[in-house]
BAFI-3210 file (N, C-alpha, C; in Angstrom, 3 decimals, decimal comma, padded with zeros to 6 digits):
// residues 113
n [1|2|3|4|5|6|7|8|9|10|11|12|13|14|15|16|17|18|19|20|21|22|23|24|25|26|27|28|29|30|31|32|33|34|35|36|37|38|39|40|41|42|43|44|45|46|47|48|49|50|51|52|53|54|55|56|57|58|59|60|61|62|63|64|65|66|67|68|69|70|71|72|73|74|75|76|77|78|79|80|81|82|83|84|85|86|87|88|89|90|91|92|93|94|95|96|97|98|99|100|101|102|103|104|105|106|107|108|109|110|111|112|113]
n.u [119,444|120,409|121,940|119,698|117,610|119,380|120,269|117,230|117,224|119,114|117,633|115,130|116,761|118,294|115,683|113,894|115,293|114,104|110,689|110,351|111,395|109,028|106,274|102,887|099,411|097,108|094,429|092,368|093,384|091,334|089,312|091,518|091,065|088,376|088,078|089,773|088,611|086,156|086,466|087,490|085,672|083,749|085,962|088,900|090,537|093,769|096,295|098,407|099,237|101,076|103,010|105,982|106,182|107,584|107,953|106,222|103,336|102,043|099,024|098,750|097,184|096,892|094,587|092,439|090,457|087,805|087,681|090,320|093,010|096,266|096,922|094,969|097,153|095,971|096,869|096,548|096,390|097,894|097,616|095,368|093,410|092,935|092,949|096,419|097,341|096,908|097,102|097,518|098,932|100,424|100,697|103,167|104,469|103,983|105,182|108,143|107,630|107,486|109,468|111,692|110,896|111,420|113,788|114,527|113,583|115,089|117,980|117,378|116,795|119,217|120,704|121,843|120,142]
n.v [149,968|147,406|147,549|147,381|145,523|143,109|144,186|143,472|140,945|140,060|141,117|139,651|136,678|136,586|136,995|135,191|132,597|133,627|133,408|130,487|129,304|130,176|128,769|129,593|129,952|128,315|128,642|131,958|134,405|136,000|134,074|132,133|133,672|133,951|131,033|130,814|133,117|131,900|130,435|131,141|132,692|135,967|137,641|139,504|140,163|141,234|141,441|140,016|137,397|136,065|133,226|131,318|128,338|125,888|124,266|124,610|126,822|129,441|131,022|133,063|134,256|136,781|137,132|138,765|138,580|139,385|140,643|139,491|139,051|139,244|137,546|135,166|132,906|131,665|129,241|128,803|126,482|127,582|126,038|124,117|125,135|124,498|124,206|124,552|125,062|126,232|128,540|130,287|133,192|134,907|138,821|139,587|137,150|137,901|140,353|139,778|138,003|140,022|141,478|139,772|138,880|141,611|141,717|139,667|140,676|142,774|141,840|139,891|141,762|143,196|141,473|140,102|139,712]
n.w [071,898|071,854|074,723|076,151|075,713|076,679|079,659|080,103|080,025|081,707|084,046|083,976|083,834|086,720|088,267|088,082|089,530|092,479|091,666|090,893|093,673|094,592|094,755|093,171|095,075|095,544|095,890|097,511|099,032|100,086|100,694|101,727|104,322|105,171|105,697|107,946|110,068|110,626|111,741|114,009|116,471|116,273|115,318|114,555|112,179|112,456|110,882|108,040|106,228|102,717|103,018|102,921|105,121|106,245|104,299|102,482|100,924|102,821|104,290|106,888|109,431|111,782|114,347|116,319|119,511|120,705|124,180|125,447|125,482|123,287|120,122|118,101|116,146|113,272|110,523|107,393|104,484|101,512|098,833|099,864|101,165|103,582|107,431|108,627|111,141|114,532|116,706|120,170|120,653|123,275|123,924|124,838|123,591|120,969|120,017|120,599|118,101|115,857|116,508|115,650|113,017|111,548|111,918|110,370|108,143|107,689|107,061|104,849|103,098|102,864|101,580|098,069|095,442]
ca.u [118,410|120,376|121,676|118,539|117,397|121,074|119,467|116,155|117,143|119,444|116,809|114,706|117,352|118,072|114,588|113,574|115,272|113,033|109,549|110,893|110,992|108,047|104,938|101,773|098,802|095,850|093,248|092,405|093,496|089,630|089,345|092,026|090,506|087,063|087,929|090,415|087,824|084,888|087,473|087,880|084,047|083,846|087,341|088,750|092,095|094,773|097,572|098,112|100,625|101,484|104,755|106,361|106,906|107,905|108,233|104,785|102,910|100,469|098,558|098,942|096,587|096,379|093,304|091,802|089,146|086,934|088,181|091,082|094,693|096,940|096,312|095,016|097,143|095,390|097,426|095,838|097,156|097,640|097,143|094,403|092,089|092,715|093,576|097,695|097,766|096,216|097,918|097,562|100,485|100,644|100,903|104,481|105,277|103,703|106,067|108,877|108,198|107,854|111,131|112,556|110,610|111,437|114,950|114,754|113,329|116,095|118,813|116,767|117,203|120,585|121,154|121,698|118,804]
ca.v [148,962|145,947|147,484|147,398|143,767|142,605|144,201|143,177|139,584|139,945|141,221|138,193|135,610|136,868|137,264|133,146|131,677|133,765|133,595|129,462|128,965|130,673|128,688|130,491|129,823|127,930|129,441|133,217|135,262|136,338|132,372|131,702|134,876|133,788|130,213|132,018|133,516|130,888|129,221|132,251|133,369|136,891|137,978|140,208|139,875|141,952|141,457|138,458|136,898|134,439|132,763|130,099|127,735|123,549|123,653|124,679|127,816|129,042|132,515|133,413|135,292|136,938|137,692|139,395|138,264|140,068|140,554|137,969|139,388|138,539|137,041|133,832|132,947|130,618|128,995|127,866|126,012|128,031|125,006|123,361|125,817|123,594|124,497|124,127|125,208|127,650|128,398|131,658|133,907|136,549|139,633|139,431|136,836|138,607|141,842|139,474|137,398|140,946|142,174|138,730|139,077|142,408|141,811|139,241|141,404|143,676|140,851|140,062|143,011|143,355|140,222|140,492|139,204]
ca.w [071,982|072,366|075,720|077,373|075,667|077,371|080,651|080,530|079,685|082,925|085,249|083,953|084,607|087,833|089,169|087,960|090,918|093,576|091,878|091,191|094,807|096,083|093,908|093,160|095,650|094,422|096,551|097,250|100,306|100,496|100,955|103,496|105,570|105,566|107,000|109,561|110,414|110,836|113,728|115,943|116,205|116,459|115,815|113,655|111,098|112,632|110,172|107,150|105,157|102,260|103,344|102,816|106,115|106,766|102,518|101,894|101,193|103,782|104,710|108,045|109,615|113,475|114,788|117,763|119,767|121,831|125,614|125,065|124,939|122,235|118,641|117,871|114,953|112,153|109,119|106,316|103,210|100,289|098,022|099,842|101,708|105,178|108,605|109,156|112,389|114,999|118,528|120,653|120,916|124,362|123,590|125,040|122,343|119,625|120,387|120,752|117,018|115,572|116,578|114,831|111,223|111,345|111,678|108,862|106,653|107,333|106,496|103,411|102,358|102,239|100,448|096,811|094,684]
c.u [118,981|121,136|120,325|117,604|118,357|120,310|118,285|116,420|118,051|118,604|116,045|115,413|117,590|116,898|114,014|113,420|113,917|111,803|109,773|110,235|109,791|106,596|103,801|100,620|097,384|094,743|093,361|093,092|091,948|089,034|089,603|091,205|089,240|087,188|088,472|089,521|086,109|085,339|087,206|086,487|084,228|085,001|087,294|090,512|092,854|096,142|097,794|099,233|100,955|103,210|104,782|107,381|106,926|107,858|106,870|103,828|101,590|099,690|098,265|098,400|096,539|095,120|093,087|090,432|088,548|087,550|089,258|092,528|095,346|095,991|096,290|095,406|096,798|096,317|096,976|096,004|096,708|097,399|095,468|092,710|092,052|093,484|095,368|098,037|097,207|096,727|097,195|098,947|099,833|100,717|102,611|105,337|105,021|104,623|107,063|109,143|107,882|108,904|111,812|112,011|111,069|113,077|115,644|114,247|114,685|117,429|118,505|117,081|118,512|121,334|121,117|120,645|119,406]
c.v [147,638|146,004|147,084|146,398|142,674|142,902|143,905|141,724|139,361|140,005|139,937|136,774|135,793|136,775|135,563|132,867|132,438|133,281|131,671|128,814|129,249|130,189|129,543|129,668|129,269|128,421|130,739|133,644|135,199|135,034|131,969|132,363|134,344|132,379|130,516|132,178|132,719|130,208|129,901|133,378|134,800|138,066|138,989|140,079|141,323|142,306|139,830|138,841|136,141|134,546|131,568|129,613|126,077|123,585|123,602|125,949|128,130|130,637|132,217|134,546|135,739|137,927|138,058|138,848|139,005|139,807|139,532|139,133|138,880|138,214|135,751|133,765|131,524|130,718|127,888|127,687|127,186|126,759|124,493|123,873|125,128|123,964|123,598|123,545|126,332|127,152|130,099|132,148|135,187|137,668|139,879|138,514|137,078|139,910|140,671|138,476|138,932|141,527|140,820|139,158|140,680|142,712|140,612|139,337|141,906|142,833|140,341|140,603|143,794|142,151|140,458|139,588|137,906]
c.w [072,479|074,073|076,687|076,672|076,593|079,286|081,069|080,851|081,272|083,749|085,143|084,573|085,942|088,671|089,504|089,502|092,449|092,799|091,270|092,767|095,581|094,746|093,985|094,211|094,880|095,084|096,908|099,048|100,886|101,257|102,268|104,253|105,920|106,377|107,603|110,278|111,092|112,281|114,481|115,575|116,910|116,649|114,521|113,534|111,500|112,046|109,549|106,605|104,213|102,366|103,103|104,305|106,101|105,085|102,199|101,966|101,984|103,718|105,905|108,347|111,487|113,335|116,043|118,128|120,895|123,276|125,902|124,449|123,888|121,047|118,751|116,466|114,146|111,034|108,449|104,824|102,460|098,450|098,077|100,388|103,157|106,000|108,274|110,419|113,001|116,308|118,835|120,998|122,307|123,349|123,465|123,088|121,216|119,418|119,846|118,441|116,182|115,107|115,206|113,590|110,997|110,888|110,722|107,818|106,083|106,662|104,984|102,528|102,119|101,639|098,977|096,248|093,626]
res [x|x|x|x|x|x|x|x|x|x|x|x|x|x|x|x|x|x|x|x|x|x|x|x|x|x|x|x|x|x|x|x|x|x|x|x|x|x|x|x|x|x|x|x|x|x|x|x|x|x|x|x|x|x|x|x|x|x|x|x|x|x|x|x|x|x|x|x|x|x|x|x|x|x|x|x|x|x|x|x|x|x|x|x|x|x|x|x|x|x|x|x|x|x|x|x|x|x|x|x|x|x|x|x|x|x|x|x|x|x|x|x|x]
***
């Protein structure tokens, strides 16, 4: 028993520092998505995220729009419910930031916790 109090109490201290750095979101996903969505009329949510970017948590959403290459991506506070930022990405550079998060997942993931 007091092994695995000794280990739990480790996994706890250990885990702190990540969920520490990454605050909880005061508004919903369902939330962000729907204003996302109100910007880019007639689109549709191709892939979302809560991340943390510039020291502030956001949800990141790409969308598709009707006859229109590429994603328009929308970011919108996870605190406040308000537009961040919205650009269009090519298709090209949507392939291209892909490859990158993909390959800092993988780095991530071999980092110790």
């Amino acid at each position: 028993m007091k092994t695995v109090t000794i280990a739990l109490l480790a996994m706890a201290v250990s885990a702190t520092p990540a969920f520490a750095a990454m605050p909880m979101a005061k508004i919903s996903e369902a939330t962000a998505r729907s204003t996302a969505l109100s910007l880019v009329k007639g689109g549709v949510v191709k892939s979302s995220e809560l991340e943390k970017e510039h020291g502030t948590m956001i949800y990141s959403f790409d969308i598709t729009e009707p006859n229109k290459p590429g994603v328009e991506e929308v970011q919108i506070s996870a605190y406040t419910g308000k537009l961040i930022n919205r650009h269009h990405e090519s298709a090209a550079k949507e392939i291209t930031e892909a490859k990158i998060e993909a390959s800092e997942a993988m780095v991530a993931k071999k980092q110790p916790q």
